[in-house]
C-alpha positions as CSV (number, residue, x, y, z in Angstrom):
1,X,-0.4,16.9,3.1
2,X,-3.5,13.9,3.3
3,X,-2.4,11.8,0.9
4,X,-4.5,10.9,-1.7
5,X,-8.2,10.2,-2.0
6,X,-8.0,9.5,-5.6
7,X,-5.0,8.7,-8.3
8,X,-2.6,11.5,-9.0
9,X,-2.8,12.9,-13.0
10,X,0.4,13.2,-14.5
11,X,0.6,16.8,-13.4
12,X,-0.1,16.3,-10.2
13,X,2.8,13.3,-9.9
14,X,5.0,16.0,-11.3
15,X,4.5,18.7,-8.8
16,X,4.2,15.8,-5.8
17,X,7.4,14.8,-7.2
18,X,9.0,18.4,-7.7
19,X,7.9,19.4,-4.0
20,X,9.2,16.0,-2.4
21,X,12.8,16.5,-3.9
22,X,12.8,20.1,-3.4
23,X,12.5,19.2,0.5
24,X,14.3,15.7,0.6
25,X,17.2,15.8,3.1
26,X,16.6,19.6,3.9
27,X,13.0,20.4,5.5
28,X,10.3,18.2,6.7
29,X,7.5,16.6,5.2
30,X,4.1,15.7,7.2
31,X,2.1,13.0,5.3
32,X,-1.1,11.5,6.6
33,X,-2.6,8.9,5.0
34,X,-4.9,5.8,6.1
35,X,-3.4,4.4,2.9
36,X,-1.0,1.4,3.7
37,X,2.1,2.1,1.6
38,X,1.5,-0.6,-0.6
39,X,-1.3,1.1,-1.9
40,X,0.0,4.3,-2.9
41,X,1.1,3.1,-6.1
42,X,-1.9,3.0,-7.2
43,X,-2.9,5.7,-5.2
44,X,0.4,7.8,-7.3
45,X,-0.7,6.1,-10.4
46,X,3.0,5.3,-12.1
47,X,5.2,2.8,-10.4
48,X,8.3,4.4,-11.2
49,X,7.4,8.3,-9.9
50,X,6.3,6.1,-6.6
51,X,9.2,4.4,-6.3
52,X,11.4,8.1,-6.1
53,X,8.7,9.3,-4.0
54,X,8.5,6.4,-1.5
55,X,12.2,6.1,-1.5
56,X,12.3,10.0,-0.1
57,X,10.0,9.8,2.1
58,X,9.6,6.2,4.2
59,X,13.1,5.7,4.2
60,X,14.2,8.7,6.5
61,X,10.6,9.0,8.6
62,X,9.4,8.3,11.8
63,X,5.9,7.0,12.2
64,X,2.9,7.6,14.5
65,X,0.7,5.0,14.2
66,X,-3.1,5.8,16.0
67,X,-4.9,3.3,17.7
68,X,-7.8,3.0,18.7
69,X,-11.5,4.4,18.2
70,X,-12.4,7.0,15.5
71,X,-13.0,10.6,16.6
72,X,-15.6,10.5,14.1
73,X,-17.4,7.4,15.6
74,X,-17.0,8.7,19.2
75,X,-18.4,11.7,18.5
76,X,-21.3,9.7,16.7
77,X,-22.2,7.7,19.6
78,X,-22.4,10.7,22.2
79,X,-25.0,12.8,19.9
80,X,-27.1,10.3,20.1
């Protein structure tokens, strides 16, 4: 899942919700996001459903930070 361009409705908070316990302690979850978690509260939209969902998540994961350029950009800068 690339999590979240813009604010979650209230359904789709529900269904994140619904899928994230449905898989908590059982299967995994990939999440990519350039979002910091302290912005996906206001990327969720309701403090409390980000709370359960943040709890499930960051919690029990293991992280792979990228470094470095952008594909994007590199790619950029040789079609020139």
């Amino acid at each position: 899942m690339t999590f979240s361009l813009v604010p979650l409705d209230v359904k789709e908070r529900a269904h994140l919700t619904e899928i994230i316990e449905d898989r908590h302690g059982r299967k995994s979850i990939i999440v990519t996001s350039q979002l910091p978690e302290l912005d996906w509260y206001d990327a969720i939209g309701d403090s409390t459903v980000a709370d359960a969902i943040l709890d499930r998540i960051v919690h029990t994961a293991r992280r792979i930070t990228l470094t470095g350029e952008s594909v994007r950009k590199l790619k950029a800068l040789k079609s020139r």
